[in-house]
C-alpha positions as CSV (number, residue, x, y, z in Angstrom):
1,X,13.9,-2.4,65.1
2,X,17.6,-3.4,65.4
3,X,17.0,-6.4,67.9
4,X,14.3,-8.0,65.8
5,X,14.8,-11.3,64.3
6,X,13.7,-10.6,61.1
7,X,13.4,-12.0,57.4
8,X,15.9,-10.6,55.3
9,X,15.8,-11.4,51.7
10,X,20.0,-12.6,52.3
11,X,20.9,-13.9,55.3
12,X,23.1,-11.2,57.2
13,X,27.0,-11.4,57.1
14,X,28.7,-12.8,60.1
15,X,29.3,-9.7,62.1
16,X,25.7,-8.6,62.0
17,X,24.3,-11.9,62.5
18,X,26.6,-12.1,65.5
19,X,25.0,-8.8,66.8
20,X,21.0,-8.5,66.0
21,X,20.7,-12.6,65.6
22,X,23.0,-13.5,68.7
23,X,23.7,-11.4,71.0
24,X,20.0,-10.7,71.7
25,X,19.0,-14.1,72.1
26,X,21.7,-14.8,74.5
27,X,21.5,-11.6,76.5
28,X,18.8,-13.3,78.8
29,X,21.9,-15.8,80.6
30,X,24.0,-12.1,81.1
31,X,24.3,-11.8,84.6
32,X,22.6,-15.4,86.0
33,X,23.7,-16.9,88.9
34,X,23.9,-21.1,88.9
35,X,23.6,-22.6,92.9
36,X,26.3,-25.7,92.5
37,X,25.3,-26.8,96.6
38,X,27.8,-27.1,99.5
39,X,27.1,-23.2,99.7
40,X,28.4,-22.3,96.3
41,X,27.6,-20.4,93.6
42,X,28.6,-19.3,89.8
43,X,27.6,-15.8,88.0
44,X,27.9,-15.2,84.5
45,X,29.3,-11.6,84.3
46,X,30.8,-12.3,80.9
47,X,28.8,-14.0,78.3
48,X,28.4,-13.4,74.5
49,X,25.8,-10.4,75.3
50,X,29.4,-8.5,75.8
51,X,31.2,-10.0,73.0
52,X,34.6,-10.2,74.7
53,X,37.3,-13.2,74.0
54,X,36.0,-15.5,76.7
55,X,32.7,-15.7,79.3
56,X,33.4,-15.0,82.5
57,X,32.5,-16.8,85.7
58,X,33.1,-15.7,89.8
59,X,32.6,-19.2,91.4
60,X,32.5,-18.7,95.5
61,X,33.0,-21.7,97.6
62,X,35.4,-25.4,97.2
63,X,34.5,-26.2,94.4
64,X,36.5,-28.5,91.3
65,X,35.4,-27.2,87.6
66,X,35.3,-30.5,84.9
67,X,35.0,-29.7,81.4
68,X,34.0,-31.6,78.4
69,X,33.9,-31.7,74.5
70,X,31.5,-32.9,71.7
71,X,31.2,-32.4,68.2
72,X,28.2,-33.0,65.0
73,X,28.8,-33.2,61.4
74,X,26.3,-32.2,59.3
75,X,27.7,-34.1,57.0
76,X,27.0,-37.7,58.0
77,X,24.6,-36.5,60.9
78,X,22.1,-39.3,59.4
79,X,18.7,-38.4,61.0
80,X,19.3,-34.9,60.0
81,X,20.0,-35.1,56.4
82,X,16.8,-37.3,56.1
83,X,14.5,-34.7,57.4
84,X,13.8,-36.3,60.6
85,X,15.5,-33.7,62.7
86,X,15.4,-30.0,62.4
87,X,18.6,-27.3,62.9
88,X,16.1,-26.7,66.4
89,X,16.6,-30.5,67.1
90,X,20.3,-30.7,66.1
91,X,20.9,-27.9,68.4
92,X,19.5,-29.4,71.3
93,X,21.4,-32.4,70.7
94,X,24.8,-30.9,70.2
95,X,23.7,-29.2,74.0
96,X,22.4,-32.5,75.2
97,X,25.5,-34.6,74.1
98,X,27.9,-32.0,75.3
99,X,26.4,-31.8,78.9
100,X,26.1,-35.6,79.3
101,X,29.5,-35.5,80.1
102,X,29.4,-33.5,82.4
103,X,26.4,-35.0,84.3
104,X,28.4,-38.2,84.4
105,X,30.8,-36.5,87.0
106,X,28.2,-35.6,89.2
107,X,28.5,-31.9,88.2
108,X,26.0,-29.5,87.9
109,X,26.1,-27.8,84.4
110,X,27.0,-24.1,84.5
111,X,27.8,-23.7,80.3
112,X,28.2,-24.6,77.2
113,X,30.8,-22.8,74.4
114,X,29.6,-23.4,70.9
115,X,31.3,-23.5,67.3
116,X,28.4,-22.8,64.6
117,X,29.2,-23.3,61.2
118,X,26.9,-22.6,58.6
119,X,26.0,-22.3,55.1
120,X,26.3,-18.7,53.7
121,X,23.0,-19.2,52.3
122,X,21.3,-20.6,55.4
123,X,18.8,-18.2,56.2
124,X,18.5,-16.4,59.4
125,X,15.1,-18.1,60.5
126,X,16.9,-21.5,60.2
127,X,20.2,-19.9,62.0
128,X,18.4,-18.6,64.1
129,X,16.0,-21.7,65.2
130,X,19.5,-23.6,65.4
131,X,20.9,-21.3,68.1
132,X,17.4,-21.8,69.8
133,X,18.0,-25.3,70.0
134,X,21.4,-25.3,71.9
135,X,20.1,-22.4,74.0
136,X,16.9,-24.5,75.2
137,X,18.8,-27.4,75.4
138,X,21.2,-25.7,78.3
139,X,18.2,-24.3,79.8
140,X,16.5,-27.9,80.1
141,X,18.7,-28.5,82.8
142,X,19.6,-25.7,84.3
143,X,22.7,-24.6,81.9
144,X,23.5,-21.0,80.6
145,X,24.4,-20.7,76.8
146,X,27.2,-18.2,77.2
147,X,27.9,-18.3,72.7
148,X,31.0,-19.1,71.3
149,X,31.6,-18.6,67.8
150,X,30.5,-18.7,64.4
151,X,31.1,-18.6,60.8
152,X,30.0,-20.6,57.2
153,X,31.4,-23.7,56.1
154,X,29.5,-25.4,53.3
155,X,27.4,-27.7,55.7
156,X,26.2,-27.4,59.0
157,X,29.3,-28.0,61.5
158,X,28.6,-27.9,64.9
159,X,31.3,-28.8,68.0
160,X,30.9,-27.8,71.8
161,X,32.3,-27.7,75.3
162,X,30.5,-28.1,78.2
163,X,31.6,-27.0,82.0
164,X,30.3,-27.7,85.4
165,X,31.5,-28.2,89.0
166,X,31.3,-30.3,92.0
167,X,32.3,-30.8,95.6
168,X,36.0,-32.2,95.8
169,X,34.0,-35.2,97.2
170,X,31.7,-35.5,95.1
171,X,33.5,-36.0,92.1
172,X,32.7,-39.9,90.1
173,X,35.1,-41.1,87.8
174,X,35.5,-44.2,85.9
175,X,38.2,-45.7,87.7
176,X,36.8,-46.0,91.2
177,X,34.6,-49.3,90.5
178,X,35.1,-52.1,93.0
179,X,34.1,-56.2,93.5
180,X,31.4,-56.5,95.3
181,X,29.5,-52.9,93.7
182,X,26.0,-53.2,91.7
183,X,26.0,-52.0,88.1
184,X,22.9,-49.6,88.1
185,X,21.7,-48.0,85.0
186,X,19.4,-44.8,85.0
187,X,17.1,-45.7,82.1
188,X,16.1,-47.4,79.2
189,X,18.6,-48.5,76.4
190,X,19.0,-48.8,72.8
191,X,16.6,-46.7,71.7
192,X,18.3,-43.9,70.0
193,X,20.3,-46.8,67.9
194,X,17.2,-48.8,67.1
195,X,15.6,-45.0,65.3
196,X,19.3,-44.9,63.2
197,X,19.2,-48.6,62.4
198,X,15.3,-48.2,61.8
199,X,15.9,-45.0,59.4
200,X,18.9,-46.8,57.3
201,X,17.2,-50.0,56.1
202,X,14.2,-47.2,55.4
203,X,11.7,-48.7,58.4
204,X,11.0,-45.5,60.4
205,X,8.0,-45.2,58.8
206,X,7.0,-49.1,59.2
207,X,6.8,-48.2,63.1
208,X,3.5,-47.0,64.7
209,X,3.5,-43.2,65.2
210,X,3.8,-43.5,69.1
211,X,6.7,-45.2,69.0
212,X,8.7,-43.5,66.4
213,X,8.4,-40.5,68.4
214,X,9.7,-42.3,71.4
215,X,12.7,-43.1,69.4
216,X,13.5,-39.9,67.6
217,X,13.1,-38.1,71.3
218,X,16.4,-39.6,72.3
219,X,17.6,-37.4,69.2
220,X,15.3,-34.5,69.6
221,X,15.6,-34.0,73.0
222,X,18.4,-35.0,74.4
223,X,17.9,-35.4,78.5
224,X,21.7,-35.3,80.5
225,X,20.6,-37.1,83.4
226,X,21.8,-34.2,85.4
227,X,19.3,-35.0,88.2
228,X,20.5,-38.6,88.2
229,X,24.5,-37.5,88.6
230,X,23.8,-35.3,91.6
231,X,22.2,-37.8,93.7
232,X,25.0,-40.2,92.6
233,X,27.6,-37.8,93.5
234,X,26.1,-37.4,97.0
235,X,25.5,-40.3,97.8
236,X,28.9,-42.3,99.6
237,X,27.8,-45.5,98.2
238,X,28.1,-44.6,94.7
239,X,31.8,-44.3,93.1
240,X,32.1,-45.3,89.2
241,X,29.7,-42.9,86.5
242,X,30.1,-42.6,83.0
243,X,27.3,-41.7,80.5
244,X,26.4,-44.6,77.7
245,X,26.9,-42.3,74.9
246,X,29.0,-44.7,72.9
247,X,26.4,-46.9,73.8
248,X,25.6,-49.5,76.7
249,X,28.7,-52.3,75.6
250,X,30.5,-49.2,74.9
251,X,30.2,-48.2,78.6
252,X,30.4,-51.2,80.3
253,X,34.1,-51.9,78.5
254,X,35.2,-48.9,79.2
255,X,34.0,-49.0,82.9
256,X,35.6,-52.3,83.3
257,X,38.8,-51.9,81.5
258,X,39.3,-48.4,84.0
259,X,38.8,-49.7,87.2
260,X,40.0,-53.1,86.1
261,X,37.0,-54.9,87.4
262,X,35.2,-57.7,85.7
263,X,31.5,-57.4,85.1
264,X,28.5,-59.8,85.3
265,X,25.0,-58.5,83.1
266,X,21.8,-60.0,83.8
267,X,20.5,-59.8,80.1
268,X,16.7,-60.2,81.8
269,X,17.4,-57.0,83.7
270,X,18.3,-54.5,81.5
271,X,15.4,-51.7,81.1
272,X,14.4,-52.2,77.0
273,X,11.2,-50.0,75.9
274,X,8.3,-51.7,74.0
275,X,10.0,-49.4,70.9
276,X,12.9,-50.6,71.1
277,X,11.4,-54.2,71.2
278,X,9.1,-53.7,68.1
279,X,12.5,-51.9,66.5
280,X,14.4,-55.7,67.0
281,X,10.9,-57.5,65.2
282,X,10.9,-54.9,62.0
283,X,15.1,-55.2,61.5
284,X,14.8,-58.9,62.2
285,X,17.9,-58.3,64.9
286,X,18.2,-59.6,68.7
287,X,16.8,-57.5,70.7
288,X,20.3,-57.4,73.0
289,X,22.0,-56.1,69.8
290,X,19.8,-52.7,69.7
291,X,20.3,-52.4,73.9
292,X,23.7,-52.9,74.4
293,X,24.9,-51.6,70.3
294,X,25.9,-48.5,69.2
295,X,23.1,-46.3,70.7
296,X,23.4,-42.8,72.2
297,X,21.0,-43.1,74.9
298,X,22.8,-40.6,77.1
299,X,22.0,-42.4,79.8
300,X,24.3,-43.1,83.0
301,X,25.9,-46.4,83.9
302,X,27.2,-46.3,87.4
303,X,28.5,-48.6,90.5
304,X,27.5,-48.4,94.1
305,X,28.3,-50.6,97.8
306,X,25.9,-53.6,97.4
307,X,24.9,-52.2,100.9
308,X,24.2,-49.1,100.3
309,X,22.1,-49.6,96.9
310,X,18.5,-49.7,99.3
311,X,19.8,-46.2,100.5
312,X,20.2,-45.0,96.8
313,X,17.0,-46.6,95.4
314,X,15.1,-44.3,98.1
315,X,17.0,-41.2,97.3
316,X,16.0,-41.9,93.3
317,X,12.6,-42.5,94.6
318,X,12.1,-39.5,96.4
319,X,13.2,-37.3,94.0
320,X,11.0,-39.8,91.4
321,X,14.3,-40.6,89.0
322,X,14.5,-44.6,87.7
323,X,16.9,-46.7,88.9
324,X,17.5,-50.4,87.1
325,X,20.0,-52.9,88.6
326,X,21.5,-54.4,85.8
327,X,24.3,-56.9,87.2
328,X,27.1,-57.1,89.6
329,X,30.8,-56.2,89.7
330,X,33.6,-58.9,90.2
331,X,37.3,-59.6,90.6
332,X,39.2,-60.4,87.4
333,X,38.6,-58.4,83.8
334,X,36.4,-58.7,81.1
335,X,32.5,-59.0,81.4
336,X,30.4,-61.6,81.4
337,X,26.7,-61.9,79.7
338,X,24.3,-63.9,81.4
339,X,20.5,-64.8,79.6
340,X,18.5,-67.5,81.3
341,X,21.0,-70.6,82.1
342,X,23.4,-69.6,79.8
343,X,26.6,-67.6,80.2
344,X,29.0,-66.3,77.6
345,X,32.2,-64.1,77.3
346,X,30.9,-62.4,74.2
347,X,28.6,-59.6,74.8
348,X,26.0,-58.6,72.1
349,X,25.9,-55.6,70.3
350,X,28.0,-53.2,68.6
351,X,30.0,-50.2,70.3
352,X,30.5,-47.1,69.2
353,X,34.1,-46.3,67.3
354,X,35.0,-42.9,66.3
355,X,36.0,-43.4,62.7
């Protein structure tokens, strides 16, 4: 049968990759319709099932469209080349990373473009377990996988755009952040950085089983706190969001330095996992260094009315998301660390730079 993913003894040249490996696997978004609230919707009636230049989206209702942009080597791509992560894994994440972003402006996801490079000799079981991975990772929250393109390159090179949209109101940006706010956080942090740190100094496998896995998941299965950003973005109270990609410290400066707005951090408040904690004891680090480092956590880092945060908790509650308060927001710049009785101007921890 044409449409079967099958074995070949070479992997299949591009343009019939594209249309038995592809174009089937994708055909099941063709045609899907996304509910983005405030009586709105988004079909697909173009997506890589039709092989035209571009998908194509009819979006009734006010609504704004935000788009954003991601890429993984697979050169460099640490986890991956040591055999902790599979292409399925690496797929997901380049989904998972992509629609953070979007999350973090209180959108709901509607796609996700891809760029797939491969090697020529990558066979079409691995290809094709690869393209499974981004397409499961839209559909984990509600996402279509509407293709892009591919080709070989002599590693695996993977780069994606995500897209969503929100109500004109609902929109959260960075530079919105006021004195008097809360600084809420929507989960644990540091433990994607803590399974990197872990995996260079060669101490994965010093870590129980249980909590290894806990760590990996953050690069397995990559969770855009979608739920998290819609709640946020209707909720009045709330008006800062970004995601903590670049890691907690990464966030918090760049939260600051946009709505120029200093920050407080109550070290003994911030949401650290036992894994991450036994991560700190094997490395010999502080455990602040792994939660507010270079960590890709995904998760969201937000602001809302001091007055309005019992409101929000119970809105979390209800629909049974997490909710840490992690510190306050000030007049002036900068952010300050606080741990017990003492206070410091120097935050722990590493950010993220792209090199």
């Amino acid at each position: 049968m044409e449409n079967a993913l099958i074995e070949d003894a070479l992997p299949l040249d591009e343009p019939t990759k594209l249309r038995r490996l592809v174009v089937p696997l994708l055909a099941e978004f063709e045609q899907q319709s996304v509910n983005l609230g405030n009586h709105s919707t988004a079909e697909l009636v173009l997506g890589a099932a039709g092989q035209d230049d571009c998908a194509v989206y009819h979006v009734k209702g006010e609504q704004m469209l935000v788009f954003g942009s991601d890429y993984v080597r697979g050169t460099k791509f640490h986890l991956y080349e040591e055999g902790y992560l599979n292409n399925y894994d690496v797929g997901w994440y380049l989904a998972g990373a992509n629609l953070s972003d979007v999350a973090a402006m209180g959108a709901v996801p509607l796609g996700l473009l891809s760029v797939i490079r491969y090697p020529l000799r990558m066979a079409d079981s691995e290809f094709t377990q690869l393209l499974r991975g981004v397409s499961d990772g839209c559909r984990a929250v509600g996402a279509l996988n509407v293709g892009g393109d591919i080709g070989t390159a002599e590693r695996v090179i993977l780069s994606g755009a995500a897209f969503g949209s929100v109500e004109p109101t609902g929109l959260l940006r960075r530079d919105a952040a006021k004195p008097g706010q809360l600084l809420i956080l929507t989960g644990h942090t540091g433990e994607a950085g803590a399974a990197m740190k872990l995996s260079t100094a060669k101490l994965l496998e010093s870590l129980s089983i249980e909590s290894r896995e806990v760590l990996l998941r953050r690069w397995k299965r990559v969770a855009p706190r979608v739920a998290h950003g819609r709640v946020f973005s209707n909720h009045s109270g709330v008006t800062a969001c970004t995601d903590t990609s670049d890691g907690l410290k990464g966030a918090l400066e760049s939260l600051s330095r946009s709505s120029s707005v200093r920050f407080s951090v109550n070290a003994a408040s911030l949401p650290i996992s036992p894994a991450t904690r036994q991560a700190a004891e094997l490395l010999e680090v502080s455990v602040w260094d792994l939660a507010l480092g270079d960590s890709v956590d995904f998760e969201l880092l937000a602001t809302v009315d001091a007055d309005r945060y019992e409101s929000l908790r119970q809105d979390c509650a209800d629909a049974r998301l997490p909710l840490f308060v992690i510190g306050s927001v000030q007049t002036g710049e900068g952010i300050s660390w606080e741990a017990g009785t003492a206070s410091s101007e120097f935050l722990p921890g590493k950010e993220w730079r792209h090199d």
